[in-house]
C-alpha positions in Angstrom: 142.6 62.7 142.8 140.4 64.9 140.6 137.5 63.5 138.5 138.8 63.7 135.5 142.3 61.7 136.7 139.9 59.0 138.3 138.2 58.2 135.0 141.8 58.2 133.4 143.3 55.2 136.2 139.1 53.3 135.1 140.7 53.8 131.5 143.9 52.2 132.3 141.9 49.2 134.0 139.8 48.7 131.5 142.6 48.9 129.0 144.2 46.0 130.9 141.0 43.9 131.2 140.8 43.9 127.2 144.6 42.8 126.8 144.1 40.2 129.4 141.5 39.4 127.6 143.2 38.8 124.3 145.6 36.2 125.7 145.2 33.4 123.8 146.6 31.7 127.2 143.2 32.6 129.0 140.9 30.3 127.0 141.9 27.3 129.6 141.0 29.5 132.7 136.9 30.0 132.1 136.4 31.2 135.7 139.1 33.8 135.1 137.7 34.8 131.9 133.9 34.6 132.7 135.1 37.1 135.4 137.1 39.4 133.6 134.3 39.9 131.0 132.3 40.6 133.8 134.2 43.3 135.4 134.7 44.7 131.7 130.9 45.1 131.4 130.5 46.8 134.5 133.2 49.2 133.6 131.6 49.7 130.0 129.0 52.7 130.8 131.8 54.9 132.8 134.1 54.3 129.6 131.8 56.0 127.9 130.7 58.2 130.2 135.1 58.8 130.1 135.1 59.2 126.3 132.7 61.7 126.4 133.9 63.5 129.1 137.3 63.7 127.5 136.5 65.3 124.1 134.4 67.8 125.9 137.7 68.6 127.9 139.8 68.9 125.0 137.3 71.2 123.3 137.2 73.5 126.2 140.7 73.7 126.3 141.2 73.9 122.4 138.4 77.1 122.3 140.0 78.9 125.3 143.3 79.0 123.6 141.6 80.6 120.6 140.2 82.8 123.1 143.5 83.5 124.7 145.2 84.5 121.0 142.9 86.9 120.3 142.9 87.4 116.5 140.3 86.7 114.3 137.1 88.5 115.9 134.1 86.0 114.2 136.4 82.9 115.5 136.9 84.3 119.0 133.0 84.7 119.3 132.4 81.4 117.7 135.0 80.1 120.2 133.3 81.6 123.0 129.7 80.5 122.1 130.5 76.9 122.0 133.0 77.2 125.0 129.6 78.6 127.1 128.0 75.5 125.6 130.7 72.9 126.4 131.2 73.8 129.8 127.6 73.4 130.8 127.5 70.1 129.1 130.8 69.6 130.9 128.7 70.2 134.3 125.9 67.8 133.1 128.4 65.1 132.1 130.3 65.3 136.1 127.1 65.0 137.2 126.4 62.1 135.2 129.9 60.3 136.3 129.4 61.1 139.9 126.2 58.7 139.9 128.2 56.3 138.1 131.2 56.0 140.4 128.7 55.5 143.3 130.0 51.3 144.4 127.4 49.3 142.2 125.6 46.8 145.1 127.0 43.3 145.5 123.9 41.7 145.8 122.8 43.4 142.0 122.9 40.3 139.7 122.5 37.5 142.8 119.1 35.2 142.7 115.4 36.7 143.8 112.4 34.6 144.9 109.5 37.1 144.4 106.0 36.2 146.1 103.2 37.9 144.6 100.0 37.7 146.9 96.7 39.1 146.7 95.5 41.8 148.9 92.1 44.0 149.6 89.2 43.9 146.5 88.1 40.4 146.4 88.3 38.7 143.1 89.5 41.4 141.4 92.9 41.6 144.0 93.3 38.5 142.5 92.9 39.5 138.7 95.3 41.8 139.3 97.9 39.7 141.0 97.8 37.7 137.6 98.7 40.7 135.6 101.9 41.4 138.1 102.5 37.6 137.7 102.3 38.2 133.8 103.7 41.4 134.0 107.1 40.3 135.6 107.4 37.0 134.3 107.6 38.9 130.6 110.0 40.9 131.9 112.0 37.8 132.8 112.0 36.7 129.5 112.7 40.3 127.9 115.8 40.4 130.4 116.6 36.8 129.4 116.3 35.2 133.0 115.1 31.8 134.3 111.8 31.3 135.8 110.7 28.3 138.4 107.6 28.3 140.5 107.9 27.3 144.0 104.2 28.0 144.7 101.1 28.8 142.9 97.5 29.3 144.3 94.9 30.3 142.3 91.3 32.3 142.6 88.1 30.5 140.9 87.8 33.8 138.2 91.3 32.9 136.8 93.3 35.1 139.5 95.6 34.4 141.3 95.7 33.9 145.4 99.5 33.7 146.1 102.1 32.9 143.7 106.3 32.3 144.6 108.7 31.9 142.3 112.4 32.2 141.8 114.6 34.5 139.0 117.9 34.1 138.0 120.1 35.9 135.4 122.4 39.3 135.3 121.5 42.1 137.3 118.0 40.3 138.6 118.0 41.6 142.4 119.8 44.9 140.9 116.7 45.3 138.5 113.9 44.1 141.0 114.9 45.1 144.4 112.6 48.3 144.5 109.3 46.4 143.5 108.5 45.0 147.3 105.5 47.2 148.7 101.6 47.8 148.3 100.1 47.9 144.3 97.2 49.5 144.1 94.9 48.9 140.8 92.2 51.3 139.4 89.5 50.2 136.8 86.0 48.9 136.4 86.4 45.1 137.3 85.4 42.5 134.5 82.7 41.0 137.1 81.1 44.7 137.6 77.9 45.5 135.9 77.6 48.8 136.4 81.0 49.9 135.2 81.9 51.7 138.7 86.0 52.4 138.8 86.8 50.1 141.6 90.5 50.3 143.8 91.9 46.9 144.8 95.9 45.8 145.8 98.4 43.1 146.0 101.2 43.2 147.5 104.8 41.8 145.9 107.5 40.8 148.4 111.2 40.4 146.5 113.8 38.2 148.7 117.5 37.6 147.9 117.7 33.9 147.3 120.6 33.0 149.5 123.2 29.7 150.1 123.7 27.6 153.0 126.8 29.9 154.0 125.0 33.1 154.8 122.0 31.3 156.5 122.8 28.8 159.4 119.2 26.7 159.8 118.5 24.7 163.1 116.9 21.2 161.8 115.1 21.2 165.7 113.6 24.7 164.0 111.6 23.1 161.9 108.2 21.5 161.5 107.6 19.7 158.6 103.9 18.4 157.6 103.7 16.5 154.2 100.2 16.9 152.6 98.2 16.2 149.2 98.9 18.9 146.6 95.7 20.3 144.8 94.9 21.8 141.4 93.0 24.5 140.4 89.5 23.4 140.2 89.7 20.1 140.9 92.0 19.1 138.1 95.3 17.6 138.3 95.3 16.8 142.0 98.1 14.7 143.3 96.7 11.3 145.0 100.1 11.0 146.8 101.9 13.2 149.6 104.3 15.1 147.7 103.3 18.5 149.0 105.3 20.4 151.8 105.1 22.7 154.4 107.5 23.9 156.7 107.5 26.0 160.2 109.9 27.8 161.9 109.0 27.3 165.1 111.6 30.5 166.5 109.9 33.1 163.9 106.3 31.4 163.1 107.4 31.4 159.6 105.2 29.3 157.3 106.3 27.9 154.1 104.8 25.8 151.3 105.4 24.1 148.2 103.2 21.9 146.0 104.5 22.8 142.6 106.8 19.3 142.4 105.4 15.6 142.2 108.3 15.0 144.0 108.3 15.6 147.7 111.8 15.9 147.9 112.0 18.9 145.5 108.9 20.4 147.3 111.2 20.2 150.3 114.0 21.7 148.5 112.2 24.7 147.2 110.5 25.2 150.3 113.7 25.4 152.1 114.9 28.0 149.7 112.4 30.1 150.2 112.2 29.6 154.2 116.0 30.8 154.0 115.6 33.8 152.0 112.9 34.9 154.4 114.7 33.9 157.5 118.0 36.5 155.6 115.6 39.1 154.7 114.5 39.2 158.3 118.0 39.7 159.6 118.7 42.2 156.7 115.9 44.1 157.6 116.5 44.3 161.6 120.7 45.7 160.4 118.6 48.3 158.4 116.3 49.1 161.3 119.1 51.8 162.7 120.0 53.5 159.3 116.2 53.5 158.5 115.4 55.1 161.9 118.1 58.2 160.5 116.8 58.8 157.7 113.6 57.9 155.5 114.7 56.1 152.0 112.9 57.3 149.2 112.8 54.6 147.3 113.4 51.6 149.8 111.9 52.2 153.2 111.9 48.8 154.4 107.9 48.7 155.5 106.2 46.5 153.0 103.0 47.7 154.1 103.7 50.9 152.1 101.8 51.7 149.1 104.2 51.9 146.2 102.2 52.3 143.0 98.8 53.1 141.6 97.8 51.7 138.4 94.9 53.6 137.1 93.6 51.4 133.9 91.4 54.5 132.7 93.7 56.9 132.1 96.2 54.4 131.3 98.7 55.7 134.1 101.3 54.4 135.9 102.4 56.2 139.1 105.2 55.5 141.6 104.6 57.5 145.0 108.3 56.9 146.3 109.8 59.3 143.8 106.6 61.1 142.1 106.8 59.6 138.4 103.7 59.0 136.5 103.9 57.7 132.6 101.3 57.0 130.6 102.2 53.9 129.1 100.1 51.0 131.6 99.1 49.1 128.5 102.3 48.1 127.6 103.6 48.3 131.1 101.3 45.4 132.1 102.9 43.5 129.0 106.0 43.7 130.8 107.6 46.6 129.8 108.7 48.0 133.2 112.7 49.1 132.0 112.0 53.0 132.0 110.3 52.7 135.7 113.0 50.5 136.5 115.6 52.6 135.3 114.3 55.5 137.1 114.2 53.8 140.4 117.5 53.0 140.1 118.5 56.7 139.3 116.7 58.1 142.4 118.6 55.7 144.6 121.8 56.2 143.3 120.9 60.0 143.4 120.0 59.5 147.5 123.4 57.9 148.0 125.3 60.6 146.2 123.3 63.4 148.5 123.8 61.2 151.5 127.9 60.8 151.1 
């Protein structure tokens, strides 16, 4: 099957998505109508990609018979100007679709728990693991998604230490996935006198946040140590044991919570976390073999890698993995991260499409 008759069978499902959904009959099956308006969204940006592909094939065909019948001089070279024109958008456009038909990831709109810690530079790592904290949880709300804090731990200058915290809404793992890895910050700290550029990092770890099914937990694991919960400088500290912490005793993984009064929702947000660790380990040890093939360019698996430099100076943004730089930080702090996003996206379905 051609290109051009695969978009036409997507056009004949999507067709039959839209009746189905105007059955009147359908309004007493939500699940089934929840998911066809799903599947009808995912299908929407290849139906367009279809629409436009089709009038440009039309054209093309339409100029070439003028072409063909001869005739008319200034038509035929009108005809064959534009026809020059349409088949190079024509070219663009399969281009275009190819990336499109690549199978969209099933994990894409699943919960993430993101963990946010600060690395090298003192005070000022933590300063700047506030502004990723800020600068993702505005995302969050531009994108619409929920927000809860599982842990937060802060610095005595107003930054932050560590901070975890779950997301959920459409497309979050799809949108976030690529942000795990070294951030490197450039600028003159606010506690520097003499206005020296200094480089400081934190690192940002993004998990899948997973279900009982795809994560099997031995309760003989686990140590469990229930402790006071603190505030930040001195304020608002918990005189009872609510806070948690859990060890895997297998993997030496160490978990916390102390966001909760209640120790039993400590308990069950630290579990959620300890399992999406536990799945990201397992993921990542699959991955070790494909990894060891071939070097991702935007996901290589090794979190110590430096991802991106934000330079506050020259108000740049740079991603290493795939060589952009924009000059927008300013409002990239703020939480306007879609055109990096989008880009990351691109270069990895682009990496697919080479690879198959």
């Amino acid at each position: 099957m051609d290109l051009y008759e695969k978009l036409k069978s997507i056009k004949e499902k999507y067709d039959k998505i839209n009746e189905q959904l105007s059955d009147p009959k359908l309004v007493s099956d939500q699940q089934r109508y929840v998911s066809l308006n799903k599947e009808r969204s995912d299908l929407t940006g290849l139906i367009n990609a279809y629409n436009e592909y089709d009038y440009l094939v039309k054209n093309i065909s339409g100029n070439q018979e003028i072409i063909d019948a001869g005739g008319d001089n200034e038509l035929v070279e009108i005809a064959e100007h534009e026809l020059k024109e349409l088949k190079e958008k024509k070219i663009e456009m399969e281009e275009k679709i190819k990336l499109l038909l690549i199978p969209k990831d099933p994990d894409d709109d699943k919960s993430v728990i993101v963990e946010i810690r600060a690395g090298t530079g003192g005070e000022e790592a933590g300063l700047f693991a506030a502004d990723l904290y800020r600068m993702y949880s505005r995302y969050a709300e531009i994108r619409g998604w929920k927000k809860e804090i599982i842990d937060f731990s802060e610095t005595g200058l107003g930054g932050i230490k560590e901070v975890v915290f779950s997301l959920g809404g459409d497309g979050v793992f799809g949108d976030l996935k690529f942000e795990s890895g070294v951030h490197r910050v450039q600028r003159v700290p606010a506690t520097e006198a003499s206005g020296r550029v200094h480089t400081s990092a934190a690192s940002v770890v993004v998990l899948l946040e997973v279900g009982d099914v795809e994560i099997n937990i031995d309760p003989n694991d686990l140590r469990i140590d229930v402790y006071r919960s603190g505030g930040a400088g001195g304020q608002n500290v918990n005189k009872v044991e609510t806070a948690i912490r859990i060890t895997h005793i297998p993997t030496g993984l160490v978990v916390q919570c102390q966001d909760e009064r209640s120790q039993l929702k400590n308990r069950q947000k630290a579990m959620k976390v300890l399992k999406a660790r536990l799945y990201d380990m397992k993921l990542r040890e699959q991955n070790s073999e494909i990894a060891a093939q071939r070097k991702l360019m935007v996901k290589s698996g090794d979190r110590s890698d430096k991802i991106r430099t934000y330079n506050f100076p020259q108000n740049r943004v740079t991603d290493h993995r795939i060589g952009l730089t924009l000059y927008n930080l300013s409002e990239i702090i703020e939480g306007e991260i879609a055109e990096l996003i989008e880009k990351l996206k691109l270069a990895d379905r682009t990496e697919k499409l080479q690879a198959s």
